[in-house]
C-alpha positions, 0 to 999 in steps of 0.5 A: 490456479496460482494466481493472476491471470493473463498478462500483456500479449496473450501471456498468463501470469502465474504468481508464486510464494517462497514456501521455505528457502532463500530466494538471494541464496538460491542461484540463477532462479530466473534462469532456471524457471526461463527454461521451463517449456512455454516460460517467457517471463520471470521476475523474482520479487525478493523482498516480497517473497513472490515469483512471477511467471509469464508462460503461454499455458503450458507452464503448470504448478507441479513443473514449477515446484520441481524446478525449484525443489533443484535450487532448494525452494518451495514455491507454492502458488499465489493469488488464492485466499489463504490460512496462515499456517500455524505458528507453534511447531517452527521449532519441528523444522529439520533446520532447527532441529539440527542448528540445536543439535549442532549447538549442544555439540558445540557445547559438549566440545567446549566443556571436554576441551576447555574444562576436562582437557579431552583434546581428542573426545573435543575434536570429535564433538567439533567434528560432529558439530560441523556435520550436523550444522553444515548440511543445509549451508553445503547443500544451498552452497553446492546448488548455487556452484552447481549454476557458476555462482557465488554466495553467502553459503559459499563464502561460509563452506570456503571457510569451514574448510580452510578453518579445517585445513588449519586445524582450529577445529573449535573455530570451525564448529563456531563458524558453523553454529554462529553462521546457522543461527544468524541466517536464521535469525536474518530470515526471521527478521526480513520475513517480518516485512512479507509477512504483512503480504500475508496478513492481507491474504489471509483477510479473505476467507478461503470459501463463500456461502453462496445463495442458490436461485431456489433459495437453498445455500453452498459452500463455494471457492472464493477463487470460484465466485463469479459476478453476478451471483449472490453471497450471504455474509452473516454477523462476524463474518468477513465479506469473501469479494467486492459486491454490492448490497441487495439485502440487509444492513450492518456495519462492516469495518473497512479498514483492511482495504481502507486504512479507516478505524470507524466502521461504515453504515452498509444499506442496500446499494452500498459497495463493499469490498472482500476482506472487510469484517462485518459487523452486527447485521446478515447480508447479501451482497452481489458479486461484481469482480471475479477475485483477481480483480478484487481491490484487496487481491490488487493491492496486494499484488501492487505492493508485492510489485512495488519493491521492484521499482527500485529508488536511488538508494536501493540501486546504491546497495544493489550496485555496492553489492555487485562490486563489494563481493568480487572486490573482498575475494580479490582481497583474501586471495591476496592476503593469502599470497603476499601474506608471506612476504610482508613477514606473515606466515603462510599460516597466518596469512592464510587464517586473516584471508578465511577471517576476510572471507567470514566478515565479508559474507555480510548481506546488510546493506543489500537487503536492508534497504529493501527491507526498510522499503518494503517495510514502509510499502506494508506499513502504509497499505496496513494504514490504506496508503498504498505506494507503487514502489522505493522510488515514489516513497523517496520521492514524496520524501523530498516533496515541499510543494502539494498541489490539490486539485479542487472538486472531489479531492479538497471538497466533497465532489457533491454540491449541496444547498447552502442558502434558501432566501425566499423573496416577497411574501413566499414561504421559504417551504413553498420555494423549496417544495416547487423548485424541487418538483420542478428539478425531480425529473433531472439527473443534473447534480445541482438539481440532485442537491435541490431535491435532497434538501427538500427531502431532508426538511420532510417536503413532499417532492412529486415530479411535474408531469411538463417538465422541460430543461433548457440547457444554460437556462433551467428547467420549467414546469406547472407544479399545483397549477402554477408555473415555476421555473429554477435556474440562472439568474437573469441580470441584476436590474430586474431583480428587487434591490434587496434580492439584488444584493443578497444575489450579489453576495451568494456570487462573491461566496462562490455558490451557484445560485438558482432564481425560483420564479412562481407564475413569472414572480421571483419566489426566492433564492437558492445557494448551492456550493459543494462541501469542503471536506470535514478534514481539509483545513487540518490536512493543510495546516498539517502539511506546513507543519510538515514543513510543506513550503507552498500548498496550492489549489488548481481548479477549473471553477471561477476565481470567486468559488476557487477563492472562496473554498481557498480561505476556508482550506487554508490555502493562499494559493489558488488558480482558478479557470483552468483546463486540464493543460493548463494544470498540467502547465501549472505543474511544471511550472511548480516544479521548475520554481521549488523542486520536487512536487506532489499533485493530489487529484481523482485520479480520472479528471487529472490525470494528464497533470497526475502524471506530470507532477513527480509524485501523482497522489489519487483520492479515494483510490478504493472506489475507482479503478482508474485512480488505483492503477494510475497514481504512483500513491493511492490514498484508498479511502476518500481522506485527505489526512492520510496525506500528511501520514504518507509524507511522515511515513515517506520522510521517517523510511528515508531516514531509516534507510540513511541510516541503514547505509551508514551503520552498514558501510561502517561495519563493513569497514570496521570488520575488513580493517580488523581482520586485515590487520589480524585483530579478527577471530573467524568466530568473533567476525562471523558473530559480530558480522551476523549481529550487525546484520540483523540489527540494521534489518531490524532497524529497518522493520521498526517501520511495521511496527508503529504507525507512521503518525499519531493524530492529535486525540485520536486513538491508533486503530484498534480494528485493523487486524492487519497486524496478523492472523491472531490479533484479536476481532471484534466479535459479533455485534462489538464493533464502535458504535460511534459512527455516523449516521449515513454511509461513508468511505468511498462508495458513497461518491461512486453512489453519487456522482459517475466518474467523470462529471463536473459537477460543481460550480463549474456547472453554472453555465447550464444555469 
C-alpha cells in the first residue's frame, strides 16, 4: 500500500512522501517513527523528500500520519502511480495566507510610523505583524524543543524575542516577514530537485485497462496488475507497467526509462517498459512485473536512495553543520556577556549577539550540497544516466582512465555476416542457401547470424531433416540431396591458393570464418564478426575530448579480432585473451598507473572487474536486472554516447558543488564579522542571509534545468516529459517519423541473445 515491499530479514519496507513541512526543521523524525509498535527501521532521504519504514507488519499508514502530524509533517504513502496535485491554489495555503497578511501588516506599520508618525498605532501593527507571521515558525520551533533540539525555527523565535525585549518592535516585525518568506522561498527552490522524483511517478497512469479471458475489458490499479495478465494500451496512452507484446504494433517513445528521443519500433515479442507513451498504434501487452519491480518504480527508488550515499564533499557540509551551530551559539552568548566589558552596553551587547544568532540560522551550505547532488542524480535518470549516489558522481568527476569491455558494450553483442566469398564455380546464393539450411536447426549465435543473412537476401531456408553438429567442428546435413557441411576450417594446405589467401585476410580482419563444403568441394567462405556499434567511435573520440587521457579495451577474444575492432573504435589500447580475473587484474592495475578508473561493461559477464573499477558503468541497464542493481552508474538504454554526457554531467555537479561551498563559507564569514563588529541590522542580516541562501540553492539546481551536454547537430529531447506533469505530449499519431526501421533500445538484444553467452568471435572454437 505505501509502497515497497519486503526488506532483508523478513522486514516490509514502507516508503513515504513529505506531503507538507520540513523534514531538516522537524526534529527527531527517525526517532519518533523508531518508536512506533513493530518499526525497526527508519531512514529519512531529506533531499529526496522520502521516509523509509522497516516494520514487521504491524506498523500502518494511519500511525505513520499521526506521529508525524506531532512534528508538523504530513507523509503520505510512496511507491503508487500518482497525479500531480494541481498547481493553481498555492496561494490558498494557510502559510501563505498569513506570510501575506503579516506583510500588509508590516506595511501599514512602516507608513503609520515613518509617514504619519503614529508611534503607538505602528507598534500595534508591529505587533500584529509578529503574531500573524510567526505562528508557523513558533509551532516548528516548539515541536523541535519539545524532543531537545535546535534549529533554524528556533534561532528565529530566540530572535524575535530578544528583539521584543529590546523594543525595536519594527525590527521584530521584519524579522518575522523576512525569515517567513525566505523559508518559503528556500523550500520552493530545494523542492525544484524533488520534484523530478515526481515527474517520474507521475509518468505511470494510476489505473490500467485490463483484458478479461471472454474478451470484455475493466479498469484495474496499476499497483493491483499481476504478470501474466493482459492490458490494452490505445494510441496516445502510456503503457501502465513493464510487459511483452502479444498483439499489435506502434511506436512508443521510451525516453522516460531510456533517455532516448527517437521512439522505437514495438511488434509482437518486443519488451516494453511502464511509463513510456505509445505512439500511433492499439496494443496488448503481457504484464511480466508486479509494479514494484517495474524498471521505472526501481529507478525511481535508486534515485531517491542514492543521496544517501553521501561523497566528500557533502560529509564536508554535514560535519560543518554540526560544529557550525553550537559554535555561533557560544558566540552570541558570549558577545552578550563580555559585550560590556570591552566598552558595549549591555543593550548593545546583547542587540549584536540576537544580530549573531539571525545571520548564523543560514542552512546553505548544509543543504546546497545536497541539493546540487540530487539535482544532477535527477538530471541524468531525466537523460537515462542513472547514478546510485553523491559518491560515484564525484568519483566519475575525477575519472582519466575508461576502460570498455568489448563484446555488448563497444560492439553490438550479435555476430552478423560480413563476407559471402563463393569458391570454384558455386553461386554465392546457393552457398548462402545450403549453409543456412544446414545452420537452421542451431541456437549457436553464429548460425543465428548465417540464417539472418540468408533471410535478409529473400533465400528460402528449410531446415535439414539429418542435421548433426559436432562441437569445435560444425554442423553437417543432406540439403537438396547434397551433403553440405559449415564450419572450421581445416589447415590452410588443403585449400586452393586463392581460397588460401582470402582466408588468410577474413582471420587477420578478426572475423570467424565458416568453410561451406558441397559433396566434400569447398563451396565457399563465410565472414562473420560482430558490429561495432554505430556510436563507438564518436564515444570514444568524445572522451579524449573530455580530457579522457587513456581509453582501453579488455576483451577475452583473440589479439587479431581485439585489434581489429580497437582501430575501427579509436582505441590504441587493446588487451586481448583475457578472463574475468585477468580483467579484474587489468583494472587494478590501471588504477595503480592513472588514479581513479571507470570500467563500462554488461553488467552480468564483468562483474568481478565492474566492481573492481572505482566507478562500474553498465550498458543498457533497462533490459537487465543485473546490471541495474549492480553498476555504481546505470547508462539505461544500450548507448555508448551517454557516457561522455554522464562525465560532463559528473565534472559540471562537481564544479557547481565547489562553488556552492566557497560562496557558502564567504558568506558565512562576511555576515558573523559584520554583526560581530555592529555593522549588521537584525533585518539587513536576516535578509542578506535568507538572499544568499536561495541563490547558492538555485545555483545548485541550474543542473534540472539544462541538459549536461548538447551533441553536435542533434536537437535537445523534445518528447521527454520528465520535465513536468504539464509539458506539453505528443498527441496521437504525432510521434517522429524518423525512425528506424527495426526495433531498437534494449529489448532487442534480450531478444537476441540470453545473458550470459559469449557469442562472438570468442566462439571460434566450436567452429
Amino acid at each position: 500500500m505505501s509502497g515497497a515491499g519486503p526488506a532483508g530479514g523478513g522486514l516490509v519496507r514502507d516508503r513515504y512522501r513529505v506531503a507538507r513541512g520540513c523534514l531538516d526543521c522537524a526534529g527527531d523524525l527517525a526517532g519518533a517513527l523508531g518508536g512506533l509498535p513493530g518499526a525497526q527501521q527508519v531512514q529519512i532521504l531529506g533531499a529526496a523528500g522520502v521516509v523509509v519504514i522497516g516494520h514487521d507488519g504491524g506498523v500502518t499508514p494511519d500511525l505513520v500520519a499521526r506521529q508525524a502530524a506531532q512534528l508538523g509533517l504530513e507523509l503520505s504513502p510512496a511507491g503508487q502511480p500518482t497525479r500531480p496535485a494541481g498547481r493553481g491554489r498555492w496561494w490558498r495555503s494557510p502559510r501563505v495566507l498569513l506570510l501575506a497578511a503579516a506583510e500588509l501588516l508590516l506595511d501599514a506599520g512602516l507608513a503609520a510610523d515613518h509617514l504619519a508618525h503614529q508611534h503607538a498605532v505602528a507598534t500595534g501593527l508591529y505587533l500584529a505583524t509578529v503574531a500573524a507571521g510567526g505562528i508557523f515558525p513558533v509551532r516548528s520551533a516548539w515541536q523541535v524543543l519539545a524532543r531537545r533540539r535546535l534549529s533554524i525555527g528556533t534561532l528565529l523565535v530566540a530572535g524575535t524575542i530578544g528583539a521584543l525585549a529590546l523594543g525595536v518592535f519594527a525590527e521584530a516585525a521584519m524579522l518575522v516577514v523576512v525569515f517567513s518568506a525566505g523559508g518559503l522561498m528556500e523550500d520552493y527552490v530545494a523542492d525544484r530537485a524533488r520534484s523530478s522524483i515526481r515527474a517520474l511517478m507521475s509518468l505511470t497512469p494510476p489505473v490500467a485497462v485490463r483484458l478479461q479471458p471472454d474478451g470484455t475489458t475493466g479498469q484495474i490499479p496499476v499497483a493491483d496488475l499481476q504478470p501474466g495478465e493482459l492490458v490494452l494500451v490505445r494510441p496516445g496512452e502510456r503503457l501502465p507497467t513493464d510487459g511483452r507484446v502479444t498483439a499489435g504494433s506502434s511506436w512508443v517513445d521510451q525516453s522516460p526509462v531510456t533517455g532516448e528521443s527517437i521512439p522505437a519500433e514495438m511488434t509482437p515479442g518486443s519488451e516494453v517498459f511502464g511509463g513510456t507513451l505509445n505512439g500511433p498504434g492499439t496494443l496488448t501487452v503481457q504484464v511480466t512485473k508486479p509494479y514494484q519491480e517495474t524498471v521505472l518504480a526501481r529507478v525511481i527508488e535508486q534515485v531517491e536512495q542514492a543521496q544517501a550515499r553521501r561523497g566528500t564533499a557533502q560529509r564536508f557540509a554535514d560535519r560543518f553543520g554540526a560544529i557550525y551551530t553550537p559554535i555561533m551559539f557560544t558566540l552570541a552568548a558570549l558577545t552578550a556577556v563580555a559585550g560590556p566589558t570591552a566598552g558595549l552596553s549591555l543593550r548593545e551587547a546583547v542587540y549584536r549577539a540576537l544580530v549573531i544568532l539571525v545571520v548564523s540560522c543560514s542552512c546553505a551550505l548544509v543543504i546546497s550540497v545536497p541539493t546540487a547532488v540530487i539535482a544532477a542524480i535527477s538530471r541524468g535518470a531525466r537523460d537515462g544516466i542513472l547514478i546510485k549516489g553523491g559518491i560515484h558522481l564525484e568519483t566519475l568527476a575525477k575519472v582519466r582512465t575508461v576502460a570498455f569491455d568489448k563484446t555488448g558494450t563497444l560492439t553490438a553483442g550479435k555476430p552478423r555476416l560480413t563476407d559471402l566469398i563463393p569458391l570454384g564455380s558455386y553461386p554465392a546464393d546457393q552457398v548462402l542457401a545450403h549453409a543456412a539450411a544446414a545452420e537452421a536447426a542451431s541456437e549457436h549465435p553464429l548460425a543465428t547470424a548465417v540464417v539472418a543473412a540468408a533471410t535478409k537476401r529473400g533465400l528460402t531456408v528449410a531446415p535439414a531433416a539429418d542435421a548433426q553438429a559436432t562441437p569445435g567442428m560444425g554442423v553437417r546435413a543432406t540439403v537438396g540431396g547434397h551433403q553440405v557441411s559449415a564450419g572450421r576450417p581445416p589447415g590452410p594446405g588443403s585449400l586452393p591458393g586463392p581460397a588460401r589467401q582470402q582466408l588468410a585476410a577474413l582471420q587477420d580482419g578478426g572475423k570467424t570464418a565458416v568453410l561451406v563444403t558441397i559433396d566434400g568441394h569447398p563451396a565457399g567462405l563465410l565472414g562473420i564478426a560482430d558490429q561495432l556499434r554505430p556510436e563507438a567511435a564518436s564515444a570514444v573520440a568524445q572522451l579524449r575530448g573530455l580530457g579522457i587521457g587513456r581509453v582501453v579495451m579488455l576483451t577475452g577474444d583473440n589479439p587479431a579480432t581485439a585489434a581489429a575492432i580497437a582501430q575501427a573504435a579509436g582505441i590504441s589500447d587493446p588487451l586481448a585473451g583475457l578472463l574475468p580475473e585477468d580483467k579484474t587484474a587489468a583494472v587494478a592495475g590501471l588504477r595503480g598507473q592513472a588514479g581513479p578508473v571507470a570500467m563500462v561493461g554488461d553488467g552480468i559477464n564483468d562483474a568481478p572487474a565492474l566492481a573492481t573499477a572505482d566507478v562500474g558503468i553498465a550498458m543498457g541497464a533497462a533490459g537487465t536486472d543485473v546490471a541495474l542493481e549492480t553498476a555504481d552508474i546505470a547508462l539505461m538504454a544500450d548507448q555508448l554516447g551517454k557516457l561522455p554526457d554522464a562525465i560532463t554531467l559528473a565534472r559540471k555537479a562537481a564544479s557547481i558543488i565547489r562553488q556552492n561551498i566557497a560562496l557558502s563559507l564567504a558568506a558565512i564569514a562576511a555576515l558573523d564579522a559584520a554583526a560581530l563588529t555592529g555593522h549588521m541590522s537584525l533585518a539587513a542580516g536576516l535578509l542578506l542571509n535568507e538572499g544568499s541562501a536561495v541563490l547558492i540553492i538555485a545555483n545548485g539546481l541550474r543542473l534540472l534545468r539544462r541538459p549536461a551536454r548538447q551533441q553536435a547537430g542533434e536537437p535537445e529531447t523534445a518528447t521527454s516529459p520528465i520535465e513536468g506533469p504539464d509539458r506539453p505530449r505528443p498527441a496521437s499519431g504525432t510521434l517522429r517519423p524518423t525512425i528506424s526501421t527495426g526495433p531498437v533500445g534494449p529489448c532487442c538484444q534480450a531478444a537476441d541473445q540470453a545473458p550470459g553467452t559469449r557469442p562472438l568471435a570468442d566462439d571460434t572454437g566450436r567452429r
